[in-house]
C-alpha positions as CSV (number, residue, x, y, z in Angstrom):
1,X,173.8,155.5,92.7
2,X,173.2,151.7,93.4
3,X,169.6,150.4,94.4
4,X,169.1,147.8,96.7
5,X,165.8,145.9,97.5
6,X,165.2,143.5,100.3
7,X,161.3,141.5,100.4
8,X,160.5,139.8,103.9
9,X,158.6,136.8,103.1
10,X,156.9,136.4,106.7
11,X,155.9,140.1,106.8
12,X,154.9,141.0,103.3
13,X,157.5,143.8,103.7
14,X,159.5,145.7,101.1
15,X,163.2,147.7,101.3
16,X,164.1,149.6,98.9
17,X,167.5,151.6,99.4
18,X,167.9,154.3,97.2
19,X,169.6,157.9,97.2
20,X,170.4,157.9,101.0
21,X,167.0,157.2,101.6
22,X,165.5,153.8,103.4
23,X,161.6,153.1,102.4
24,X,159.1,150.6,103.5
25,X,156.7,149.5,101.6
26,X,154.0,147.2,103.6
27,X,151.6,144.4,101.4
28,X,148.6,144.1,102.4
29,X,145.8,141.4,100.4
30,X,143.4,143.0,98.4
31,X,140.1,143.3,100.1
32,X,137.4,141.9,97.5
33,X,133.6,143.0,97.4
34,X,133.9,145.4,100.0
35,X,131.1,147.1,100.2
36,X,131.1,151.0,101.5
37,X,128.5,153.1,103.2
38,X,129.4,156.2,101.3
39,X,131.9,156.8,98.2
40,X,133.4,159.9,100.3
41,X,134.2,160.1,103.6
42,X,131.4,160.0,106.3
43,X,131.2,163.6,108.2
44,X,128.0,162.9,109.9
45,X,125.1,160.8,111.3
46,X,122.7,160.8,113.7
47,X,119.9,158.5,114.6
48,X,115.8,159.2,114.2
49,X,113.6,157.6,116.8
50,X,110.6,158.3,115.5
51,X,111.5,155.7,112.5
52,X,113.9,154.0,113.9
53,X,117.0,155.1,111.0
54,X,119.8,156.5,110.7
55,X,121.0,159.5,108.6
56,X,124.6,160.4,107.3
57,X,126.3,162.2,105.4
58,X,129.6,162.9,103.5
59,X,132.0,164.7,101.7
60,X,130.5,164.4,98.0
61,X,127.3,165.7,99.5
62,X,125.2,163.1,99.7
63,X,122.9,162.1,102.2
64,X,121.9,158.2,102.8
65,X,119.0,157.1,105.3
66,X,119.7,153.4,106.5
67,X,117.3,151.0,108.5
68,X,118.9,150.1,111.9
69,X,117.1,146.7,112.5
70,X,118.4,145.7,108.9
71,X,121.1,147.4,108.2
72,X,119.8,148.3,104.4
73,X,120.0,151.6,103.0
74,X,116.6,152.6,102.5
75,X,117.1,156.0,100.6
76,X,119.5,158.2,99.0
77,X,119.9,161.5,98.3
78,X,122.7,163.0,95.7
79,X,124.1,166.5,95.6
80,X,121.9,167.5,97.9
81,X,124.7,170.9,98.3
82,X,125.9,170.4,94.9
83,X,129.9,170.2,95.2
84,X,129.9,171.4,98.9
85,X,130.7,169.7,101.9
86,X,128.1,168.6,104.3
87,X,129.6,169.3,107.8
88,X,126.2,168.3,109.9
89,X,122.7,167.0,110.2
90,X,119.7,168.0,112.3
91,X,115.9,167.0,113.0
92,X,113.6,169.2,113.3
93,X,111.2,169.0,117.0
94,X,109.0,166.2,115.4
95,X,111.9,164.0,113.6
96,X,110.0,164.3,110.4
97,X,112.6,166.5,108.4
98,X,115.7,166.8,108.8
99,X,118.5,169.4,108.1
100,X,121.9,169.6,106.2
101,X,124.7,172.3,106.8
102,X,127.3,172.7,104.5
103,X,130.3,174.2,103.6
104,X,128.6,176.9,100.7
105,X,126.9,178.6,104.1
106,X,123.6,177.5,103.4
107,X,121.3,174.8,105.7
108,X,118.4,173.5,104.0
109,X,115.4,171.6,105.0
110,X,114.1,168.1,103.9
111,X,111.9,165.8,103.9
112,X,112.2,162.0,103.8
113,X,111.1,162.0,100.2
114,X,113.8,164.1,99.0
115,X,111.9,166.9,98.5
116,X,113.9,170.5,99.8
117,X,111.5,172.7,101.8
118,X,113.5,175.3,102.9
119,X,117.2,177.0,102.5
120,X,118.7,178.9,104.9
121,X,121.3,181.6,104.1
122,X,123.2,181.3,107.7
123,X,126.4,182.5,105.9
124,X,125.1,185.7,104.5
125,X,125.9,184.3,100.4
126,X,129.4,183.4,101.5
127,X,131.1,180.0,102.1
128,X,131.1,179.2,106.0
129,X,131.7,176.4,108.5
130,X,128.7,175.0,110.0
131,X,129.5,172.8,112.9
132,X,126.3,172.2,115.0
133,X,122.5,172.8,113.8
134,X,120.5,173.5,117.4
135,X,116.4,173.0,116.6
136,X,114.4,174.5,119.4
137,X,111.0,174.8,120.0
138,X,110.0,178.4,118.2
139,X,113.5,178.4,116.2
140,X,117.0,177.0,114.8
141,X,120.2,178.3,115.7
142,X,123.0,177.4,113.6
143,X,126.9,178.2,115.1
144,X,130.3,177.3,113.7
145,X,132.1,180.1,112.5
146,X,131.2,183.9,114.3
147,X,130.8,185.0,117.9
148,X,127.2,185.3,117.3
149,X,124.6,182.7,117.3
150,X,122.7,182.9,113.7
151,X,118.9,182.1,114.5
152,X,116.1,181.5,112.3
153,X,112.5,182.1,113.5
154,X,109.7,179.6,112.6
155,X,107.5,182.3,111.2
156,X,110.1,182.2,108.6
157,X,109.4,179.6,107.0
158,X,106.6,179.6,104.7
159,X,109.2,180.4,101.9
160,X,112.0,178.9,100.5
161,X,115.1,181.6,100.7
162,X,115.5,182.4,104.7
163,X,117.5,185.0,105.8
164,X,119.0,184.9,109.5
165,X,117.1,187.2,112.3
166,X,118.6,188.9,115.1
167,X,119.7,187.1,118.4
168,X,118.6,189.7,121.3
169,X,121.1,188.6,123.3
170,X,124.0,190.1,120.8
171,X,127.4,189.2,120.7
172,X,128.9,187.2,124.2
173,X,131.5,185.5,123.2
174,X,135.2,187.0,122.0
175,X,136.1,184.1,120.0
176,X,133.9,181.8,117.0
177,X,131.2,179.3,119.2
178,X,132.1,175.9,118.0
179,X,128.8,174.1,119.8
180,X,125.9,173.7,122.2
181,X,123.9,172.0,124.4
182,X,119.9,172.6,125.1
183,X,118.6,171.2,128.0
184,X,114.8,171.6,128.3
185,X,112.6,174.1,128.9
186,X,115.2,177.3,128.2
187,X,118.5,176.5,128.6
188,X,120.9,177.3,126.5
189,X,125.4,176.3,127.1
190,X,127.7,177.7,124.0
191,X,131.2,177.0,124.1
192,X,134.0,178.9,121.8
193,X,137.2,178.1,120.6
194,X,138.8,179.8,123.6
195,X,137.3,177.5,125.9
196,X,134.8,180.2,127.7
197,X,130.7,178.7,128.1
198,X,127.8,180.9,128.1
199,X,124.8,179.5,129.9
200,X,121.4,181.9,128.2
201,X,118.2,181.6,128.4
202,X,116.1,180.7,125.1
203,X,112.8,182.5,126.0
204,X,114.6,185.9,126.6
205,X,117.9,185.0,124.7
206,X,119.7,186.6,127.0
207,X,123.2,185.4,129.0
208,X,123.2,184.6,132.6
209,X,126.0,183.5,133.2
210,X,129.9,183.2,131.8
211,X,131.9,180.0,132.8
212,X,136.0,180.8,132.0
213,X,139.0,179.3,134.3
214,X,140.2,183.5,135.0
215,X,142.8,182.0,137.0
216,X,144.3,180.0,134.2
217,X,144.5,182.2,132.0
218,X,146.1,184.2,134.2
219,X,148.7,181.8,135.2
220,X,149.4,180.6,131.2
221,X,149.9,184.7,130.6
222,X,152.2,185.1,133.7
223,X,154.6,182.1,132.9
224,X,155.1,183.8,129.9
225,X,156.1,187.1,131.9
226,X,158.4,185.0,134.1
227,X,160.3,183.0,131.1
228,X,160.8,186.7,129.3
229,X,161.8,187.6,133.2
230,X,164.6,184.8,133.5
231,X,165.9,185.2,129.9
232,X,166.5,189.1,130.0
233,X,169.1,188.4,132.6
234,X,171.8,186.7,130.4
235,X,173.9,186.2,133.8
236,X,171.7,184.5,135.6
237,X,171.8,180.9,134.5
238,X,175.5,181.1,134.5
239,X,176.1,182.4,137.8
240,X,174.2,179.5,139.7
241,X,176.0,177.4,137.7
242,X,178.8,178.9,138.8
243,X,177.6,179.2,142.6
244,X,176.9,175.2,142.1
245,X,180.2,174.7,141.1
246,X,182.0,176.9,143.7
247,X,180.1,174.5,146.5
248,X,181.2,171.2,144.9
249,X,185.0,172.1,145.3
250,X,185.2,173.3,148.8
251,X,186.8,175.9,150.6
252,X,190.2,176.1,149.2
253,X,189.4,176.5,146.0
254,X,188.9,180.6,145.0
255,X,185.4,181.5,144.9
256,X,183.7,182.6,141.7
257,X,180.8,184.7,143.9
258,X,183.1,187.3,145.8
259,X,180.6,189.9,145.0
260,X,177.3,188.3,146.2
261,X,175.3,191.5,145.9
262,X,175.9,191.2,141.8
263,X,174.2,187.7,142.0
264,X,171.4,188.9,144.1
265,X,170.6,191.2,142.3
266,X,168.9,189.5,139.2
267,X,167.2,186.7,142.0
268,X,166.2,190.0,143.7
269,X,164.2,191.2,140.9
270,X,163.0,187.8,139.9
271,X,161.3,187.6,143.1
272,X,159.8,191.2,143.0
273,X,157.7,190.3,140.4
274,X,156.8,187.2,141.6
275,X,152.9,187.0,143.2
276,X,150.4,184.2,143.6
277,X,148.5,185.9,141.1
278,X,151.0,186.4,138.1
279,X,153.6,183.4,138.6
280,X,152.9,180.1,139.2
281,X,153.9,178.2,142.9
282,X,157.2,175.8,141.1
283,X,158.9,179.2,139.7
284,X,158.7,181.2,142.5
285,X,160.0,178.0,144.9
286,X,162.7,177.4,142.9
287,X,163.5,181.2,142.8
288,X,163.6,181.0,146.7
289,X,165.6,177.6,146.7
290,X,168.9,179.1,144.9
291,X,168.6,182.4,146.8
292,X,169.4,180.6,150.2
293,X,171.9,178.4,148.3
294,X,173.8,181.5,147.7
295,X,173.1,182.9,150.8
296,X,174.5,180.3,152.7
C-alpha cells in the first residue's frame, strides 16, 4: 500500500495518503509561557461584591480566588472534593463564604481562609449532579438531578455532617429540575429538563403556579399520530403520484384512478382524524389540497 505526503508551505498543512484514507494534519507555532488560570478545565465562577473577586473552579477540584482590579490570584484551594468534579459555586446571603457542589453529592461550606465549615450530604452518600446551589434567606436549596428540591435549613448548621430536610411543597415537577431563579422577597421559578417552570413561594414552599406550552406538546404528540397515520396506508403515496401523473398526460391517455372511491378512501380517513387539536394546520391543508385534485 503506497504512502503519499504532501506539506503546504503557506498554510502549515500536512497530507498524508494512506490506506484509502486522506488526513490533515494542521501546524500550528508553539505557544511559549502561556500562563493558565486552572490546570483542568474551568466549570465555574462567579464574582463577590463584597470583595471585589472572583471565584472558580475546575475539574481537578480546585478552587482559585482572583482579584478583579489586578488580575492576581490571590488564593488557592486544592482538593477541596478530593478527586470529584466541582460542578458549581455559591455565596452565602452575606458573600463571606462560599459553597462548592460536586460530583461525589456532597456541597460544602467555606471560608476565605480555606477552612471547611460545613458538608452537606444533598445526594443521600451517593454520587449526584449538582447544577445550581440557590442561598436564601432562612435556607439553601440545591437542584440538579431529582424532581425534588433538596433544602437545608439554617438551624442546621451548627455541625459539620448536614443531612437534607423536607421541602413542604413535595414533588411538582415530572422530570429532574436543572435550575432556578429567586427573585426577592418569596419567589421562587424552577425549570426541568422537560421544559415545564414552577413559580412557588419560599415562605410557604408551596407552588402557585405551573408554566408548560400544553398546546405543544400536544401538537409534537399528534404529528407523530399523523406520520404513523400516512405510513399505515402503503397505497397512498403512490396513488397521488399516480393521480399527478394521470393529469399531466391528458385525456386520452387511460386513467389510473377509475375507481375514485378506493383513493378516497385512505384521504377519507386521514381527514377523520384530523382536528385543530391533534394535527397541526400544514398536514391537514395538504390533506384537503389532493382530495379536490382528485376530485376534480
Amino acid at each position: 500500500m503506497a504512502t503519499s505526503m504532501f506539506f503546504h508551505d503557506e498554510r502549515n498543512r500536512l497530507f498524508i495518503t494512506f490506506n484509502y484514507q486522506l488526513t490533515l494534519l494542521e501546524m500550528k507555532p508553539e505557544v511559549k509561557d502561556r500562563v493558565l488560570s486552572h490546570e483542568k478545565p474551568v466549570t465555574c465562577a462567579i464574582y463577590n461584591t463584597t470583595y471585589n473577586q472572583v471565584v472558580s473552579a475546575c475539574q481537578g477540584s480546585t478552587v482559585i480566588v482572583w482579584m478583579l482590579d489586578t488580575g492576581q490570584k490571590a488564593k488557592q484551594f486544592l482538593n477541596c472534593h478530593g478527586n470529584s468534579e466541582i460542578t458549581t459555586l455559591a455565596f452565602d446571603q452575606s458573600e463571606t463564604r462560599f459553597m462548592t457542589g460536586s460530583t461525589d453529592g456532597t456541597v460544602k461550606i467555606w471560608d476565605f481562609n480555606g477552612h471547611c465549615h460545613n458538608m452537606l450530604n444533598a445526594g443521600m452518600g451517593g454520587p449526584v449532579d449538582i447544577y445550581q446551589i440557590v442561598t436564601l434567606k432562612r435556607s439553601t436549596l440545591i437542584l440538579g438531578w431529582d424532581r425534588y428540591i433538596t433544602v437545608f435549613r439554617n438551624q442546621q448548621l451548627n455541625q459539620f455532617h448536614v443531612e437534607p430536610s423536607d421541602w413542604k411543597g413535595g414533588q411538582e415537577h415530572q422530570d429532574d429540575i436543572l435550575c432556578a431563579s429567586f427573585q426577592p422577597p418569596s419567589t421562587l421559578a424552577t425549570a426541568s429538563y422537560d421544559g415545564e417552570i414552577v413559580i412557588w413561594n419560599t415562605n410557604s414552599e408551596v407552588a402557585s403556579r405551573h408554566l408548560r406550552d400544553r398546546f405543544l406538546k400536544k401538537s409534537m404528540r399528534s404529528r407523530e399520530k399523523t406520520r404513523l397515520t400516512l405510513k399505515s396506508e402503503p397505497t397512498f403515496l403512490s396513488i397521488s403520484k399516480a393521480a399527478t401523473q394521470t393529469s399531466m398526460r391528458g385525456k386520452n391517455t387511460p386513467s389510473l384512478l377509475a375507481n375514485k372511491d378506493d383513493v378516497m378512501r385512505p384521504i377519507t380517513r386521514a381527514l377523520s382524524s384530523c382536528s385543530e387539536d391533534s394535527v397541526d394546520e400544514q398536514v391537514s391543508n395538504e390533506l384537503k389540497t389532493l382530495t379536490l385534485l382528485i376530485t376534480f
